[in-house]
C-alpha positions as CSV (number, residue, x, y, z in Angstrom):
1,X,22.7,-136.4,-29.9
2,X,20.3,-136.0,-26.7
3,X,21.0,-132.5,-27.4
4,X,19.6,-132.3,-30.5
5,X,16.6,-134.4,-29.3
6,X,16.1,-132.0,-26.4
7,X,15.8,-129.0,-29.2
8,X,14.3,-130.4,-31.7
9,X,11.1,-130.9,-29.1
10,X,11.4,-127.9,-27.7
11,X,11.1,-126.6,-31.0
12,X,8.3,-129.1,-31.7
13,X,6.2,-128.0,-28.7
14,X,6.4,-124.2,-29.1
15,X,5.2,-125.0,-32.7
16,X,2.0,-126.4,-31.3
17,X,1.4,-124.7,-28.5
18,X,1.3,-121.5,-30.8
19,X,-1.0,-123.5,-32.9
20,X,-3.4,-123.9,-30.7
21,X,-3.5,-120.0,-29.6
22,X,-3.8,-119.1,-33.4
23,X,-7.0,-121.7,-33.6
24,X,-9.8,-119.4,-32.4
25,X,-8.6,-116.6,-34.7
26,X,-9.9,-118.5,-37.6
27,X,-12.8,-120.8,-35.9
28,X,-14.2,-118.1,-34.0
29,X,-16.8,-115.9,-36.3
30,X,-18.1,-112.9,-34.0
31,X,-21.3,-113.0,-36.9
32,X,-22.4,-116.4,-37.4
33,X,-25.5,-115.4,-38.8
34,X,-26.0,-113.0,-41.4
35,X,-28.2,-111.7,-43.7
36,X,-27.6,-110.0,-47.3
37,X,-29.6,-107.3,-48.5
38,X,-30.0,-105.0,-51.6
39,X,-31.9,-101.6,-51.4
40,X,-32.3,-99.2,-54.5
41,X,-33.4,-95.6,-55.1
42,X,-33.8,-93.4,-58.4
43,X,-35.2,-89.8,-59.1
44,X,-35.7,-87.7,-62.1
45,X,-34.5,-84.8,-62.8
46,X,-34.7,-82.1,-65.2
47,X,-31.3,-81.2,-67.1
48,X,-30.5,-77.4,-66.0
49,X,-27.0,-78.0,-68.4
50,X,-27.5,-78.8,-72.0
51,X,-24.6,-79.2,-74.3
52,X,-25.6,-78.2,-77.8
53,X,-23.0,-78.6,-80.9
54,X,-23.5,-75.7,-83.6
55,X,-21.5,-75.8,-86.6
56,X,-21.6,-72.8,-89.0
57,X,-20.3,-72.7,-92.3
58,X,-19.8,-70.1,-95.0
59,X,-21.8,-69.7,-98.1
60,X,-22.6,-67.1,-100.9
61,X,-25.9,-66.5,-102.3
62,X,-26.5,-65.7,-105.6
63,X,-25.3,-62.1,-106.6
64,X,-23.9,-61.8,-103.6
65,X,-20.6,-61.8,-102.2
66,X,-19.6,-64.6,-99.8
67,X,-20.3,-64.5,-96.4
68,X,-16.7,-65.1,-94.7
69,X,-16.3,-67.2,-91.8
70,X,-14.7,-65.0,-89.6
71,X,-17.5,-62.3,-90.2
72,X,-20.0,-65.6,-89.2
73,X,-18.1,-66.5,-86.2
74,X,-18.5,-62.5,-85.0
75,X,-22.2,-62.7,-85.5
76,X,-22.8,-65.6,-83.8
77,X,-20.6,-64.8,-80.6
78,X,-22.3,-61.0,-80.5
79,X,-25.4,-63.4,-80.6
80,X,-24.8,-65.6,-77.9
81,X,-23.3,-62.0,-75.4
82,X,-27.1,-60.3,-76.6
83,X,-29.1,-63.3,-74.9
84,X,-26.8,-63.4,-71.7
85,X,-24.2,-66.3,-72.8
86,X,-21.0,-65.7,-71.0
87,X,-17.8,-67.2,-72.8
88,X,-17.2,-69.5,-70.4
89,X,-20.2,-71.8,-71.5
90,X,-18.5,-71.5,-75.5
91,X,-16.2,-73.9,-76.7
92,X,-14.7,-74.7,-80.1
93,X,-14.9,-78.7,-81.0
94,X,-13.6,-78.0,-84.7
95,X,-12.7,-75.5,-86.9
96,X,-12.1,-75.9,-90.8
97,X,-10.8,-72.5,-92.0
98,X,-8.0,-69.8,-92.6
99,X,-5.8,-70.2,-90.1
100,X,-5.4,-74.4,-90.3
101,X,-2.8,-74.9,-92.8
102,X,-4.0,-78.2,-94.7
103,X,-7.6,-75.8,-95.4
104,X,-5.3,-72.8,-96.9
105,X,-3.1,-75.4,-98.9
106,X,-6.8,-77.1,-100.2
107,X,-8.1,-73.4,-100.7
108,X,-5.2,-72.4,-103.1
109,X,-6.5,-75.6,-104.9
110,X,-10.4,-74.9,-104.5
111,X,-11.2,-71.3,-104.0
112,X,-14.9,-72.4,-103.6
113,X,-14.1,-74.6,-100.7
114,X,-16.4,-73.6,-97.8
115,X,-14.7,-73.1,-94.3
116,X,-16.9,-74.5,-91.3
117,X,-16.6,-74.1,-87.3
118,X,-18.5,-76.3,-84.9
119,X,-19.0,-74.3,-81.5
120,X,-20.6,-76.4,-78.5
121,X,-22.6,-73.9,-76.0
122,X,-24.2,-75.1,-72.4
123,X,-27.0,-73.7,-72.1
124,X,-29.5,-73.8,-68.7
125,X,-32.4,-73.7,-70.0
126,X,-34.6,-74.7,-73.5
127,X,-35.9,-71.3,-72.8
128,X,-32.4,-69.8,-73.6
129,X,-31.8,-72.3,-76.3
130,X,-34.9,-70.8,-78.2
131,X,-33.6,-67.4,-78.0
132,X,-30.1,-68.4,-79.7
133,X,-32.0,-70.0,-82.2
134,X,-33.9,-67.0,-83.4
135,X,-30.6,-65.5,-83.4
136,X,-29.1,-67.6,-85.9
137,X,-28.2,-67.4,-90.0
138,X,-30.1,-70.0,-91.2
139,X,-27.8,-70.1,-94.3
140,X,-25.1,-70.6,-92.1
141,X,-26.1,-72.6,-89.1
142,X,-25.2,-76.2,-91.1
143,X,-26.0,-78.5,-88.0
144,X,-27.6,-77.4,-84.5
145,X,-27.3,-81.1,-82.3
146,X,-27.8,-81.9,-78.9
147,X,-24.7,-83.9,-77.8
148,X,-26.1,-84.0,-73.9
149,X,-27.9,-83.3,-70.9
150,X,-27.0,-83.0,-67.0
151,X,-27.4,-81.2,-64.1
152,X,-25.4,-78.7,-62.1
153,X,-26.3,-81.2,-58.8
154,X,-25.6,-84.4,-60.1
155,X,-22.8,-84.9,-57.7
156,X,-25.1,-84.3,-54.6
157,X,-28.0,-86.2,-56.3
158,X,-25.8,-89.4,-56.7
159,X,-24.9,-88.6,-52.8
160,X,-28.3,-88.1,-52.0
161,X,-29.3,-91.6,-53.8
162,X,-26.9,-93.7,-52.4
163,X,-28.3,-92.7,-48.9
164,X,-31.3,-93.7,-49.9
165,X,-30.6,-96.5,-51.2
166,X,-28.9,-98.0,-47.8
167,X,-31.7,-96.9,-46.0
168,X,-34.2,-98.8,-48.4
169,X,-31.8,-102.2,-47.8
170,X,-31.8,-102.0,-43.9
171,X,-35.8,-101.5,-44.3
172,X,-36.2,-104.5,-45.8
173,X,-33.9,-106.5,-44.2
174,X,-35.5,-105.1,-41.0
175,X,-38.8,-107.0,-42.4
176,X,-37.8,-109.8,-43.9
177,X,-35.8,-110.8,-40.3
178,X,-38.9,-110.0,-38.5
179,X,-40.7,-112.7,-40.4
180,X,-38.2,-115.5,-39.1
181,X,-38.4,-114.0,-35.4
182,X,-34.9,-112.9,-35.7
183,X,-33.4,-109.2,-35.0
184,X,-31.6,-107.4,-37.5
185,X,-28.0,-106.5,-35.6
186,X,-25.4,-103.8,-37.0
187,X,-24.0,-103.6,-40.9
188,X,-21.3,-105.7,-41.7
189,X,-20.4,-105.0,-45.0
190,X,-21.8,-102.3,-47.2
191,X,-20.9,-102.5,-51.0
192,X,-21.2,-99.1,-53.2
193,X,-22.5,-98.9,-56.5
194,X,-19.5,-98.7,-59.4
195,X,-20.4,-95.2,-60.9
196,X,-19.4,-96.5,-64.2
197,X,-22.5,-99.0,-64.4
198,X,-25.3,-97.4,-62.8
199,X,-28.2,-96.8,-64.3
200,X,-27.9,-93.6,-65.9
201,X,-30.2,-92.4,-68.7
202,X,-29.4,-89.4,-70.0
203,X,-32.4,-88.2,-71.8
204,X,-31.2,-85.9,-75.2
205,X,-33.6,-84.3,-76.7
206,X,-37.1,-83.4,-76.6
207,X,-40.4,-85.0,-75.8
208,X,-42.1,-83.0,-78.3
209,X,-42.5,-83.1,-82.3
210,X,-40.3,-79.6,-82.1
211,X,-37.2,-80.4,-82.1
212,X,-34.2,-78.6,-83.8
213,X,-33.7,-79.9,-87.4
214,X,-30.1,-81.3,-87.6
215,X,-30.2,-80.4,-91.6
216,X,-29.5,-77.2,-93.5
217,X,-33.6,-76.4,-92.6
218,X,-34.8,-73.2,-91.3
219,X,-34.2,-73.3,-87.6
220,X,-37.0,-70.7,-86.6
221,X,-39.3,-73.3,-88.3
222,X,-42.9,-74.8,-85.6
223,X,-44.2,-77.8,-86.1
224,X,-48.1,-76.3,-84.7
225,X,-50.4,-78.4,-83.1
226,X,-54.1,-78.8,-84.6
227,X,-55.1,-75.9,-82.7
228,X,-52.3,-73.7,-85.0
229,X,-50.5,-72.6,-81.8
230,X,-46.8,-73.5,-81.4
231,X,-46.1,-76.8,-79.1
232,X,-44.2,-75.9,-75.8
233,X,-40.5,-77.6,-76.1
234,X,-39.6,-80.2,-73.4
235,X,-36.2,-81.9,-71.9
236,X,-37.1,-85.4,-71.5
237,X,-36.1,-85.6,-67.6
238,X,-33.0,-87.6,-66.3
239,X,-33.2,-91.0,-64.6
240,X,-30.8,-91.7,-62.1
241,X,-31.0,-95.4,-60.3
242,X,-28.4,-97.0,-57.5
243,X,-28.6,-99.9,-55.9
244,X,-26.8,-100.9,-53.2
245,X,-26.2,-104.4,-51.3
246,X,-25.4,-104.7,-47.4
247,X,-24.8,-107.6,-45.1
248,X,-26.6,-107.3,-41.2
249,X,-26.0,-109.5,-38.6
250,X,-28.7,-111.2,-37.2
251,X,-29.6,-111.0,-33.0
């Protein structure tokens, strides 16, 4: 029995005594003052990529025979090689036509039945844009939409931000310490911005009266200004915004 004593307050004294070492780990805070700050930053930018959605479809004129959609999809791709497209920047979203097998089954049905093919191009430039436009068959250019805007730098411009954006936080935490006589020490704790919920507006469209009907209109179509010239088309610019939050010590 003494034994057992003798061990079980052994036992009971290492259990303290590594109590009382573990102690300062949790009471002793190497920052007990600290101050939390947020700094933003934003730019705007103009879109140098513009993702436009062009669907074509076949159609016959009166007297005339109908105008296929493989002979449309020739014209418009020798179109978009004239003005300096490479391929790389074409993609097909949808095609309705010969070579899906529900279209050929409905065709048997419906001989009339018009095939269709929606392309989506990236362009650089509005500039570009314009000359594809003049380009196209009006009778078969069914939709011309812009689905979005970005930039070739967005990567470095979210980098570049973000920067920023720290910067602007220690600033002000630099002034808002000074005016309780303390001395802003070295950053604890810096917290990025989620990507998925900055604010990000990407501006589609134009910020003139020209833009691109999305109907079965004449694409080559003005609006004119009261002067009678033809308005210049603009890219609404891109607003990119982080903000950021950082915790100092204090001196």
């Amino acid at each position: 029995m003494k034994k057992l004593i003798i061990i079980v307050n052994v036992f009971l004294f290492a259990m303290a005594v590594n109590a009382q070492q573990a102690q300062p780990i949790f009471t002793n805070n190497p920052f007990p003052k600290t101050i939390t700050v947020s700094g933003s930053a934003e730019m705007e930018i103009v879109p140098d990529e513009i993702y436009v959605n062009i669907t074509l479809r076949e159609y016959q004129k009166r007297g005339e025979n109908k105008k296929d959609i493989e002979t449309i999809k020739t014209t418009f791709l020798e179109n978009c090689k004239a003005i300096g497209l490479p391929d790389s920047v074409i993609s097909i979203i949808s095609f309705t036509g010969y070579n899906n097998y529900y279209s050929f089954k409905k065709r048997k049905k419906d001989p009339d039945m018009q095939s269709s093919i929606t392309y989506q191009v990236k362009f650089k430039s509005s500039e570009l844009m314009d000359k594809l436009v003049e380009k196209l068959d009006d009778e078969a250019t069914q939709n011309f939409v812009i689905a979005n805007t970005s930039h070739s730098k967005m990567t470095e411009f979210r980098r570049q931000l973000k920067i920023k954006a720290v910067q602007a936080a220690k600033d002000k935490g630099i002034y808002l310490t000074e005016a309780v006589s303390e001395r802003l020490g070295e950053a604890i704790t810096i917290i990025e911005p989620d990507e998925s919920n900055n604010t990000l507006a990407f501006a589609n469209g134009f910020t003139s009266n020209n833009a691109y009907s999305q109907t079965n209109l004449s694409f080559r179509d003005r609006i004119g200004n009261e002067s009678g010239t033809e308005q210049e088309i603009d890219f609404k610019k891109i607003k990119l915004r982080y903000e950021v939050s950082v915790v100092f010590s204090l001196k």
